[in-house]
C-alpha positions in Angstrom: 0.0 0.0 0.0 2.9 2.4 0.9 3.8 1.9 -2.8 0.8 4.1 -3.9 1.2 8.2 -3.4 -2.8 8.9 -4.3 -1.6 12.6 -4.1 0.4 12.1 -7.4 -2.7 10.7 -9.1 -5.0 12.3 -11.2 -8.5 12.1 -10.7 -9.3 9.8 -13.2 -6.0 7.6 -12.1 -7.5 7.5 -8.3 -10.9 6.4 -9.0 -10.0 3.4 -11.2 -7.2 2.4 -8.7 -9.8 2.6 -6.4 -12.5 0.5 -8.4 -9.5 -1.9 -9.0 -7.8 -2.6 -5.9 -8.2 -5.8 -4.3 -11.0 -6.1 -1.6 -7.9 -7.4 0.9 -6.3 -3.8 0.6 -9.3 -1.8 0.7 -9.7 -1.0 4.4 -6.3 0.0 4.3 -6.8 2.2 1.2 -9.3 4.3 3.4 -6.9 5.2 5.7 -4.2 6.6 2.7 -7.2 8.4 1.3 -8.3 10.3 4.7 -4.5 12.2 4.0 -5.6 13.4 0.7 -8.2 16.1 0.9 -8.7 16.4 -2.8 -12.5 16.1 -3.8 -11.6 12.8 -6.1 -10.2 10.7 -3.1 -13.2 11.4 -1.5 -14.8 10.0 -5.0 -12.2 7.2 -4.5 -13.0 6.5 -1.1 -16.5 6.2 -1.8 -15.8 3.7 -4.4 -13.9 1.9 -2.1 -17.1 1.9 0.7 -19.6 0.8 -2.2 -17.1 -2.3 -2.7 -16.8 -3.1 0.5 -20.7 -3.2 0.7 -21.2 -5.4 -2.1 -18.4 -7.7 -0.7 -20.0 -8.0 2.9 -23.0 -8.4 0.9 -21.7 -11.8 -1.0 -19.7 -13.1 1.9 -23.6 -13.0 3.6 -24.9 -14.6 0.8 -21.6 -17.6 0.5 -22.6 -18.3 4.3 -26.3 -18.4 3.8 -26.0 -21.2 1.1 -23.6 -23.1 3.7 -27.3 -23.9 5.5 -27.2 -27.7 4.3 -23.7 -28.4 4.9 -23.8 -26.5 8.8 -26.7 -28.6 9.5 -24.6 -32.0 8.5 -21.8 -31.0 10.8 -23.8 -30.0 13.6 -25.1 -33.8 13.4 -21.6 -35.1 13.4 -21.0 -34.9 9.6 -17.3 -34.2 9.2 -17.1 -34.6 5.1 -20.2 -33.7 3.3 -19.9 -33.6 -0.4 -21.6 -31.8 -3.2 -22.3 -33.6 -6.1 -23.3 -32.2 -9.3 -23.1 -33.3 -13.2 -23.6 -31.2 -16.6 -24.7 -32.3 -19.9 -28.1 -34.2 -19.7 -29.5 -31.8 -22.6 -26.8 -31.5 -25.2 -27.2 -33.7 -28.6 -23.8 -34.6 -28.5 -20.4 -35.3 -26.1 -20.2 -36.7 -22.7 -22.6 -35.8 -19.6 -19.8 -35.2 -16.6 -20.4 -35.3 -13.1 -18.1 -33.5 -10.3 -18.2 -34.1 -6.7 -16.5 -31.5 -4.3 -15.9 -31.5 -0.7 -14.9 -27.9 0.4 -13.1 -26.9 3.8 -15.4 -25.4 6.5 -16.1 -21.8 5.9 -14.5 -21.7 2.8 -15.5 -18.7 1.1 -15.2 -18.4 -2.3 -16.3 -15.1 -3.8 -18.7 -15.2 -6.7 -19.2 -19.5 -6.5 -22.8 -19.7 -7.7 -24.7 -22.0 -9.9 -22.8 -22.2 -12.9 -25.3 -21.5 -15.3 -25.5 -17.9 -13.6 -22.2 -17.0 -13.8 -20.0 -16.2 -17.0 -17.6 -18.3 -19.2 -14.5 -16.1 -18.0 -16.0 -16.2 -14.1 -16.6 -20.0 -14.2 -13.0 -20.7 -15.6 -11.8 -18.0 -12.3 -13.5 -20.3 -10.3 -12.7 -23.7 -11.3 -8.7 -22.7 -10.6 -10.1 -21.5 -7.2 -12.2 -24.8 -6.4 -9.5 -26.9 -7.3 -6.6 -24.8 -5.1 -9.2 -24.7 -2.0 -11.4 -27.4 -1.9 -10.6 -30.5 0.6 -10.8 -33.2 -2.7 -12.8 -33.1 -6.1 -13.8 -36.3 -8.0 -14.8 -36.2 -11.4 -16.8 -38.9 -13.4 -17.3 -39.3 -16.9 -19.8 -41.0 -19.4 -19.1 -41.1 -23.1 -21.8 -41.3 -25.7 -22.0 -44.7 -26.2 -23.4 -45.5 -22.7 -25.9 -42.9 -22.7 -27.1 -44.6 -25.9 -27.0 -47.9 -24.5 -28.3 -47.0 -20.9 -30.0 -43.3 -21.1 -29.2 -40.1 -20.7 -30.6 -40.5 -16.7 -28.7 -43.6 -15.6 -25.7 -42.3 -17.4 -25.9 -39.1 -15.2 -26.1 -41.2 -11.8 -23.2 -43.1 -13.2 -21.0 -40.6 -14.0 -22.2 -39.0 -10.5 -21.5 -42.6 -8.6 -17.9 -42.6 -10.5 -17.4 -38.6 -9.5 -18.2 -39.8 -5.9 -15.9 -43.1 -5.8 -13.0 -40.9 -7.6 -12.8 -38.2 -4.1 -9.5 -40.1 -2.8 -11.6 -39.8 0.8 -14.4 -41.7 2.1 -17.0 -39.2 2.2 -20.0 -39.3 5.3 -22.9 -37.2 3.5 -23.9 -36.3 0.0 -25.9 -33.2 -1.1 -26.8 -33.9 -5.0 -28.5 -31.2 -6.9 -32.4 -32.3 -8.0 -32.7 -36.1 -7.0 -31.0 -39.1 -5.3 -28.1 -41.1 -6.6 -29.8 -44.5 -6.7 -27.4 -47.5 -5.5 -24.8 -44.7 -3.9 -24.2 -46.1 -0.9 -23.6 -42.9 1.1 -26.4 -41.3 3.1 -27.5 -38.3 1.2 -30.1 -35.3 0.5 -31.2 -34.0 -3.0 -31.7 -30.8 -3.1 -34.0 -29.0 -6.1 -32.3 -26.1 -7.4 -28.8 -27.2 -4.9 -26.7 -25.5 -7.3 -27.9 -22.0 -6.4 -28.2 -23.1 -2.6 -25.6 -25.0 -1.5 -21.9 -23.7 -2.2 -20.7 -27.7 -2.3 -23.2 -28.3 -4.9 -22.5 -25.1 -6.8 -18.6 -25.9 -6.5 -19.2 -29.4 -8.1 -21.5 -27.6 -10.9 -18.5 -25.2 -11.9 -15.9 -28.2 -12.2 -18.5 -30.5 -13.9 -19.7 -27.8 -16.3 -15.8 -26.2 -16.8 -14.6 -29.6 -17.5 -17.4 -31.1 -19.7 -17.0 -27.5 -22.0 -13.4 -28.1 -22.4 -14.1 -31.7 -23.7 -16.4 -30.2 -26.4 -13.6 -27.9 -27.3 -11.8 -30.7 -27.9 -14.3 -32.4 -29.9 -14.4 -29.2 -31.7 -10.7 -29.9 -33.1 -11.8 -33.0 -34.7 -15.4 -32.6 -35.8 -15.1 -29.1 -36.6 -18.6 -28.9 -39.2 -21.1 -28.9 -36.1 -19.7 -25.6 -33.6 -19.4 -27.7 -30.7 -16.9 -24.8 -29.3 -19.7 -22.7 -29.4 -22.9 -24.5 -28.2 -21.2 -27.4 -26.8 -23.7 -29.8 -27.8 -26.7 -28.1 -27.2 -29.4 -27.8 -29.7 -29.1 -24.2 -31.4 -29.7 -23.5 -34.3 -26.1 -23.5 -36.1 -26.1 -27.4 -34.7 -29.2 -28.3 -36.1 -28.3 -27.2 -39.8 -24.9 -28.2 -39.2 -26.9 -32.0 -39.0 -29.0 -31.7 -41.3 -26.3 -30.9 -43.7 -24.2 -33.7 -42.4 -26.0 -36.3 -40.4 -24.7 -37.3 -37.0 -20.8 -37.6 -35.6 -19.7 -40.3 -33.4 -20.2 -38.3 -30.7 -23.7 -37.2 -31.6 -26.4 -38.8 -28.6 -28.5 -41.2 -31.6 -30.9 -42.1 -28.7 -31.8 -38.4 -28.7 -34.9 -37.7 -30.8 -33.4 -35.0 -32.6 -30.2 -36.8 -33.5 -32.2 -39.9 -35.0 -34.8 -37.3 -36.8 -31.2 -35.6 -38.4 -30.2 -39.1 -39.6 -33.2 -39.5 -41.4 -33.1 -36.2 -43.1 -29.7 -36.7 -43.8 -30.1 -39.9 -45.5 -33.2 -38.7 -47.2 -31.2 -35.4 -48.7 -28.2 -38.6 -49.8 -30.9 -40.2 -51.3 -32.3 -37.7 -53.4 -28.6 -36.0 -54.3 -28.0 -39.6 -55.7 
């Protein structure tokens, strides 16, 4: 902090230092600013009051969704685990499933369900799950078992692998939307978990980070169908993109819209011939 003069800066400089600074400095950026009696450090140290709001705010809301996970180890519960998978929709690629088990009052600014958060925040917080949290398992099912055993019992596979995969033994689970069947952990489902539980919404971030770096991946080598961009789901660049090329290995041909595609496509083959 002593490295900063704010007296040197111009206004503009101070206020974006002071919308920049990391929330760990901030308190002690007050006291620097209560030196300077320029009008823009008492802009800047305004700015700096407004973020320390809005973090108070969200370390209120991190502890609020620790609700499930305080009431486990209150009952004894020493690791509870969150358990989450991504994927059930998409038309092609793997569904993924992550289980998490996070510290005790581990707060980790911004974790929320990862379909509310960005691209560029969910990648942030995937590095910050995996440098904080106790142990992570992830489980994987390609396209060929969801074929064979559907899109459903795939999920609970992939989330029974995730869980086997921790390294630890865990005590409870806390799945988001409904029971593992044959897990043989106790365990609560919780509808909506991933935007009330932070061990749910860690195991969301890793299951959905990893799962869109797969289709990336898949991407590389079936590059017609945009599975960097959509990642499987059904838009509408992926639905011409089958219609003009009938399914990849990776497409899901138990999926309605998959099989309807092949049919097209065969039909348009046909009548080029």
């Amino acid at each position: 902090m002593n490295s900063f003069d704010t007296r040197s800066m111009t206004s503009v400089e101070i206020c974006a230092w002071a919308s920049s600074l990391p929330v760990s400095r901030a308190r002690e950026a007050r006291v620097l600013l209560a030196g300077d009696g320029r009008r823009c450090a008492a802009r800047a140290a305004a700015i700096i009051e407004k973020r320390l709001a809005e973090d108070r705010a969200e370390l209120s809301r991190l502890r609020r969704m620790y609700a499930y996970e305080q009431k486990a180890w209150r009952n004894g519960t020493s690791l509870v685990v969150g358990v989450d998978e991504a994927g059930r929709g998409p038309l092609a690629g793997p569904v993924v499933a992550a289980a998490v088990v996070l510290k005790r009052r581990c707060l980790i600014r911004g974790l929320n369900d990862s379909k509310q958060v960005s691209p560029e925040t969910r990648e942030a917080l995937f590095d910050e799950i995996w440098r904080r949290a106790l142990a992570i398992g992830v489980g994987v099912k390609d396209v060929h078992y969801i074929d064979r055993h559907n899109i459903a019992q795939a999920s609970f596979a992939a989330m029974r692998d995730a869980v086997g995969s921790l390294g630890l033994v865990p005590e409870f689970v806390l799945v988001d939307g409904f029971k593992i069947p044959s897990l043989q952990v106790p365990q609560r489902a919780i509808v909506k978990g991933d935007a009330l539980s932070c061990s749910i919404a860690a195991a969301s971030i890793i299951a959905k980070v990893t799962r869109d770096r797969m289709m990336v991946e898949l991407h590389r080598k079936y590059p017609v169908y945009g599975f960097a961009q959509h990642k499987g789901y059904t838009t509408r660049q992926h639905l011409l993109a089958l219609s003009r090329h009938g399914p990849c290995p990776e497409h899901r041909r138990s999926f309605l819209l998959v099989s309807q595609s092949q049919l097209l496509f065969a039909n348009l083959d046909d009548q080029a011939e």
